[in-house]
PyMOL CGO cylinders between C-alpha atoms (Angstrom):
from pymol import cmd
from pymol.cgo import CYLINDER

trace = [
    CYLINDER, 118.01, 93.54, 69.21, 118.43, 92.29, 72.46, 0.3, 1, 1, 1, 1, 1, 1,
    CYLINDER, 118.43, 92.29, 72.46, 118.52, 95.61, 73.95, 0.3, 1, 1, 1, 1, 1, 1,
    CYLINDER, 118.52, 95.61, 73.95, 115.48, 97.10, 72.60, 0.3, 1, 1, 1, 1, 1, 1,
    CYLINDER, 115.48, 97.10, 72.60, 113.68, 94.02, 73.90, 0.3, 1, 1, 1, 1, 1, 1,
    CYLINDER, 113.68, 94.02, 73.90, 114.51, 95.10, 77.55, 0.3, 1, 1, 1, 1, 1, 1,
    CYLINDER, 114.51, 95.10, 77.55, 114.49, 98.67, 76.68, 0.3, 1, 1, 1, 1, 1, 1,
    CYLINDER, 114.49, 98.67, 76.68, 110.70, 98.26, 75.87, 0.3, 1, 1, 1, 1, 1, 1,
    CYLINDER, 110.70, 98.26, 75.87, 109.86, 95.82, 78.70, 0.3, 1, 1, 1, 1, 1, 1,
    CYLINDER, 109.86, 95.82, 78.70, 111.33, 98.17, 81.14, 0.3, 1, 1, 1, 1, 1, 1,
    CYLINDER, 111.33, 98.17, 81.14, 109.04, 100.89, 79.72, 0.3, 1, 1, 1, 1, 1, 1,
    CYLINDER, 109.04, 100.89, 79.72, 105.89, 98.68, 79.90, 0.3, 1, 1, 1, 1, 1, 1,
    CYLINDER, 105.89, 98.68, 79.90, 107.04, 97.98, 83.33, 0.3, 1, 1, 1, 1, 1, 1,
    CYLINDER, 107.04, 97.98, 83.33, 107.42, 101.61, 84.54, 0.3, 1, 1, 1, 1, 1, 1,
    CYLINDER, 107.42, 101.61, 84.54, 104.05, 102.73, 82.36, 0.3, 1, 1, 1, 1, 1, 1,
    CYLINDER, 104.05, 102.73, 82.36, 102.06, 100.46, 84.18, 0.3, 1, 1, 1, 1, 1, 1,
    CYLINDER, 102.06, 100.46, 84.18, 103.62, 100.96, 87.59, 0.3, 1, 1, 1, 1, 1, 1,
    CYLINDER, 103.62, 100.96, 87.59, 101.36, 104.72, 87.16, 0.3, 1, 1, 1, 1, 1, 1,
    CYLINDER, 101.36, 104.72, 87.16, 98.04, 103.09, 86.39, 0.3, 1, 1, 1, 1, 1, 1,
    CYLINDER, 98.04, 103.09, 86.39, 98.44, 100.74, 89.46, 0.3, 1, 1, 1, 1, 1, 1,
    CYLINDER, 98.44, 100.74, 89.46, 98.64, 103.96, 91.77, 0.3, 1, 1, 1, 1, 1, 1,
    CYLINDER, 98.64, 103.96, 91.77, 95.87, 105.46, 90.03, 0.3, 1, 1, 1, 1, 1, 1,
    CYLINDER, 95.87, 105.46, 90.03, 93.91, 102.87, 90.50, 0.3, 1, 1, 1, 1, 1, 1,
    CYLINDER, 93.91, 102.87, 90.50, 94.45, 102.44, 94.43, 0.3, 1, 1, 1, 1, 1, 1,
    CYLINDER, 94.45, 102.44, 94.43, 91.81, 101.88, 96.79, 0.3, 1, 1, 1, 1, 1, 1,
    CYLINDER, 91.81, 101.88, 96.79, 91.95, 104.80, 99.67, 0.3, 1, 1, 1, 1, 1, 1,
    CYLINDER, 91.95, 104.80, 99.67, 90.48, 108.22, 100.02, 0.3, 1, 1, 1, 1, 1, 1,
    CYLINDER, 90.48, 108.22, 100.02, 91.26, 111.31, 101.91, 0.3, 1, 1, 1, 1, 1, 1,
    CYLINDER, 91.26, 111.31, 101.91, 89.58, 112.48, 105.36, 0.3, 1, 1, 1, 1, 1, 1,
    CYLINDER, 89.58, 112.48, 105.36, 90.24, 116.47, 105.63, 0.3, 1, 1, 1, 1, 1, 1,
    CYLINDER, 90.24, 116.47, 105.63, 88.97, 118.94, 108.95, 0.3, 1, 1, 1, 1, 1, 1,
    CYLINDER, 88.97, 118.94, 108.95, 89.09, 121.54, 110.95, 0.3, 1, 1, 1, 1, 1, 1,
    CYLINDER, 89.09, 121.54, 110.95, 89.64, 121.23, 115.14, 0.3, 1, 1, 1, 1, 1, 1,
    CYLINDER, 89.64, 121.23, 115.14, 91.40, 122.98, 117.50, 0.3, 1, 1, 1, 1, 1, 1,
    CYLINDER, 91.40, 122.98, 117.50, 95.13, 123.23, 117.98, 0.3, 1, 1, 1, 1, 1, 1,
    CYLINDER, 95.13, 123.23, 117.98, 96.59, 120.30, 119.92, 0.3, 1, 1, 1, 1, 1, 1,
    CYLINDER, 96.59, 120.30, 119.92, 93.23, 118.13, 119.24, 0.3, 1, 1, 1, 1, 1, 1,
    CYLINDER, 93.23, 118.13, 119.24, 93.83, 114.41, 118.00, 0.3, 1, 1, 1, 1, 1, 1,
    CYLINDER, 93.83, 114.41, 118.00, 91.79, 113.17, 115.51, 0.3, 1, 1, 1, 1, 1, 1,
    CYLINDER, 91.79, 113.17, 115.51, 91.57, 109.21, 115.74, 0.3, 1, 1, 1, 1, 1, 1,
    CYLINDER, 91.57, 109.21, 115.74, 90.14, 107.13, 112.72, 0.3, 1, 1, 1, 1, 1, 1,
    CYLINDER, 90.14, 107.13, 112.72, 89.63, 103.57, 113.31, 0.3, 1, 1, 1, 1, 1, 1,
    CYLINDER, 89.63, 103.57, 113.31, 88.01, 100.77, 110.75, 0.3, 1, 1, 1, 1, 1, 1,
    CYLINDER, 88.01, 100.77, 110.75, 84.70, 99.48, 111.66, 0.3, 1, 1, 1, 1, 1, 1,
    CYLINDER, 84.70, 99.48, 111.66, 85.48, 96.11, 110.04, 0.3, 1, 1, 1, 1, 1, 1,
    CYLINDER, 85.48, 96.11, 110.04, 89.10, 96.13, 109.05, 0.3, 1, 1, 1, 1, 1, 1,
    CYLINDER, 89.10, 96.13, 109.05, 91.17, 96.93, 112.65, 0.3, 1, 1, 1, 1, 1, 1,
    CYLINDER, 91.17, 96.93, 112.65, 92.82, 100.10, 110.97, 0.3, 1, 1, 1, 1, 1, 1,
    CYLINDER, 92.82, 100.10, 110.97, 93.68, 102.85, 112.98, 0.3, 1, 1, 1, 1, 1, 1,
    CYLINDER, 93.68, 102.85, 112.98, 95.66, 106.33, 112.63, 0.3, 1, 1, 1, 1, 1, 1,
    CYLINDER, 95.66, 106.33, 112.63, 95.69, 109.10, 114.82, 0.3, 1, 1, 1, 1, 1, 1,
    CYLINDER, 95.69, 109.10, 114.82, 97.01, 112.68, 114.24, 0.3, 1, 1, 1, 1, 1, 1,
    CYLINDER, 97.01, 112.68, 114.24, 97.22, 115.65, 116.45, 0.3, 1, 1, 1, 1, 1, 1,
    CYLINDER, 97.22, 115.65, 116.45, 96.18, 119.13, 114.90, 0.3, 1, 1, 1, 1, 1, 1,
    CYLINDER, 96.18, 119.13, 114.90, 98.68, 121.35, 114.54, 0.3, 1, 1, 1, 1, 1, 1,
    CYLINDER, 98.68, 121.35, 114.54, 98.71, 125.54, 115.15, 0.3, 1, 1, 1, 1, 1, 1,
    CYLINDER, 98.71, 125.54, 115.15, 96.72, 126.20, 111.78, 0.3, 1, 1, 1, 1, 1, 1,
    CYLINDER, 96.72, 126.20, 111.78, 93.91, 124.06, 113.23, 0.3, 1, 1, 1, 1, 1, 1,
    CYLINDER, 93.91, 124.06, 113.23, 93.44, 122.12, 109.38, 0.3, 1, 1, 1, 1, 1, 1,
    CYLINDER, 93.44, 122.12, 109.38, 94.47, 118.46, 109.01, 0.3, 1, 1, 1, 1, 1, 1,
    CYLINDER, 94.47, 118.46, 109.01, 94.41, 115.86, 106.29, 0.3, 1, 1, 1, 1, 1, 1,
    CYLINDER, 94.41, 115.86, 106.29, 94.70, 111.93, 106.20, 0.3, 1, 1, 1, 1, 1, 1,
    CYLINDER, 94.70, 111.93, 106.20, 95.53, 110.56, 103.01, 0.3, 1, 1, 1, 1, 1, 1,
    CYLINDER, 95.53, 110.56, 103.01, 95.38, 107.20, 101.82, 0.3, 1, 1, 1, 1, 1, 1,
    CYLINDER, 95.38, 107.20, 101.82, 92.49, 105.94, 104.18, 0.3, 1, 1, 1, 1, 1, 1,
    CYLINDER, 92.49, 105.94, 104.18, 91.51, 102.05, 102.81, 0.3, 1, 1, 1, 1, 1, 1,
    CYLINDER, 91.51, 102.05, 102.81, 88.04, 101.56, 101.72, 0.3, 1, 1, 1, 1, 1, 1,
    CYLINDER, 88.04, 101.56, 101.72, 85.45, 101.10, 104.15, 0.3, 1, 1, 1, 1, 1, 1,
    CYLINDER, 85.45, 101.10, 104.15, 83.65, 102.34, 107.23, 0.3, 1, 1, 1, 1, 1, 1,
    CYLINDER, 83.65, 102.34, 107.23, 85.40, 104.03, 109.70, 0.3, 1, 1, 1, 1, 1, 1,
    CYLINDER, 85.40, 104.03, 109.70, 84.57, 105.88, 113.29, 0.3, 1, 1, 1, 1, 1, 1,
    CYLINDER, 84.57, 105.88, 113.29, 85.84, 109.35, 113.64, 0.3, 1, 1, 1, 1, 1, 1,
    CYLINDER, 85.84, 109.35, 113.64, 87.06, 110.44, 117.35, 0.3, 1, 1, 1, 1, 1, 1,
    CYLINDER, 87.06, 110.44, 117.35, 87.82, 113.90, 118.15, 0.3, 1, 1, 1, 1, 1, 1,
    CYLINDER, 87.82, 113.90, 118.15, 90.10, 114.40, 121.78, 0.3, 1, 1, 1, 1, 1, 1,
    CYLINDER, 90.10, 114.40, 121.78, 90.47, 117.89, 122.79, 0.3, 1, 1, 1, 1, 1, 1,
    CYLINDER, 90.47, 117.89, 122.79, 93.38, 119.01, 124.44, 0.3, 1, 1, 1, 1, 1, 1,
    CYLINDER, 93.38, 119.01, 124.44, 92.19, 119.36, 127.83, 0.3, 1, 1, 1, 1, 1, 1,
    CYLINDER, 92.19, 119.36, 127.83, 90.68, 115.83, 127.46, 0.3, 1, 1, 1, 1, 1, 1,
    CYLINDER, 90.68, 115.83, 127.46, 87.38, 116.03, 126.80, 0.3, 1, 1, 1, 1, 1, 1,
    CYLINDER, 87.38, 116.03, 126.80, 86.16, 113.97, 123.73, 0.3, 1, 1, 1, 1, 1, 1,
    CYLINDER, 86.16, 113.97, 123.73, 83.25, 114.64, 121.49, 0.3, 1, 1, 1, 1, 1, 1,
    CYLINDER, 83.25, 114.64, 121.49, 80.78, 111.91, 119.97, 0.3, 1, 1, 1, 1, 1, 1,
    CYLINDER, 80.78, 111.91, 119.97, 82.02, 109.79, 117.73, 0.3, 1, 1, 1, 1, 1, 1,
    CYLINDER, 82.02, 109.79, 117.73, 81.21, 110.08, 113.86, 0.3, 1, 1, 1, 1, 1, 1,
    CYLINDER, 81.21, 110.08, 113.86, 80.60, 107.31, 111.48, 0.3, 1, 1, 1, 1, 1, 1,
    CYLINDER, 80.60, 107.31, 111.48, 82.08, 108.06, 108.15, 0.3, 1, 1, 1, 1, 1, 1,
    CYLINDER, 82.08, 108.06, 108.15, 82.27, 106.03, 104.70, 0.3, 1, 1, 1, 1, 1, 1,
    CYLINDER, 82.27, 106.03, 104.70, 85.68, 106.25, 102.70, 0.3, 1, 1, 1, 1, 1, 1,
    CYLINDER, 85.68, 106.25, 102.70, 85.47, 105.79, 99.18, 0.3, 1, 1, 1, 1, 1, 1,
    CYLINDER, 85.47, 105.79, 99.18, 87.51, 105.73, 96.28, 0.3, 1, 1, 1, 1, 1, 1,
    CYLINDER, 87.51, 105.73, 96.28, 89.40, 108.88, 95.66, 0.3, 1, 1, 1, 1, 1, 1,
    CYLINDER, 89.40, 108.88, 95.66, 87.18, 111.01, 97.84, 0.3, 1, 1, 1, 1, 1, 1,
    CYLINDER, 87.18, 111.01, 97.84, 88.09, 113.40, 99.75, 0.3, 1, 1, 1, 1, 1, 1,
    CYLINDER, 88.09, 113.40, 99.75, 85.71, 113.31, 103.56, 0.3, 1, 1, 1, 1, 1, 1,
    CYLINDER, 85.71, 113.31, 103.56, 85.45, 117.08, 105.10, 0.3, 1, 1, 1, 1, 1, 1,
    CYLINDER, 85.45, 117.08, 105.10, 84.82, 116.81, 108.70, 0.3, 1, 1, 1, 1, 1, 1,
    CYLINDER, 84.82, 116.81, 108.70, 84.24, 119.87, 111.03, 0.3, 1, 1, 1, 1, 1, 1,
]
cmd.load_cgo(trace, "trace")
């Protein structure tokens, strides 16, 4: 008896574990930009920051993002950088950029 009782509170454990992750609060920021650009996202309110640098196919993605406002920065390779974008991240959503 004992057994089933863990058996079935490890199951409700690992079940739920699922609908947490679905539920998460991030989004997805996708692009194109030149090989050898870096992409820079930081949080308007929040202090969050990632940066990436484009690789030969010239596509990138940046998944899990939190919630919120966020300013886009693109840096060419030769070190020019274009104007800044303002972007909203949402739940599950993915953000195309060009």
């Amino acid at each position: 008896m004992k057994f089933r009782v863990i058996a079935a509170t490890a199951a409700l454990l690992l079940g739920s574990a699922g609908l947490a992750q679905a539920q998460s609060s991030a989004g997805h920021i996708q692009g194109v930009a030149a090989a050898g650009d870096t992409i820079q996202v930081k949080g308007v309110d929040s202090g969050f920051v990632r940066e990436i640098t484009v690789k030969e196919d010239g596509k990138y993605t940046m998944r899990r993002i939190p919630l919120g406002t966020y300013v886009v920065v693109r840096k060419h390779a030769d070190g020019t950088v274009e104007a800044p974008a303002q972007i909203e991240i949402h739940t599950g959503v993915t953000v195309r950029l060009k």
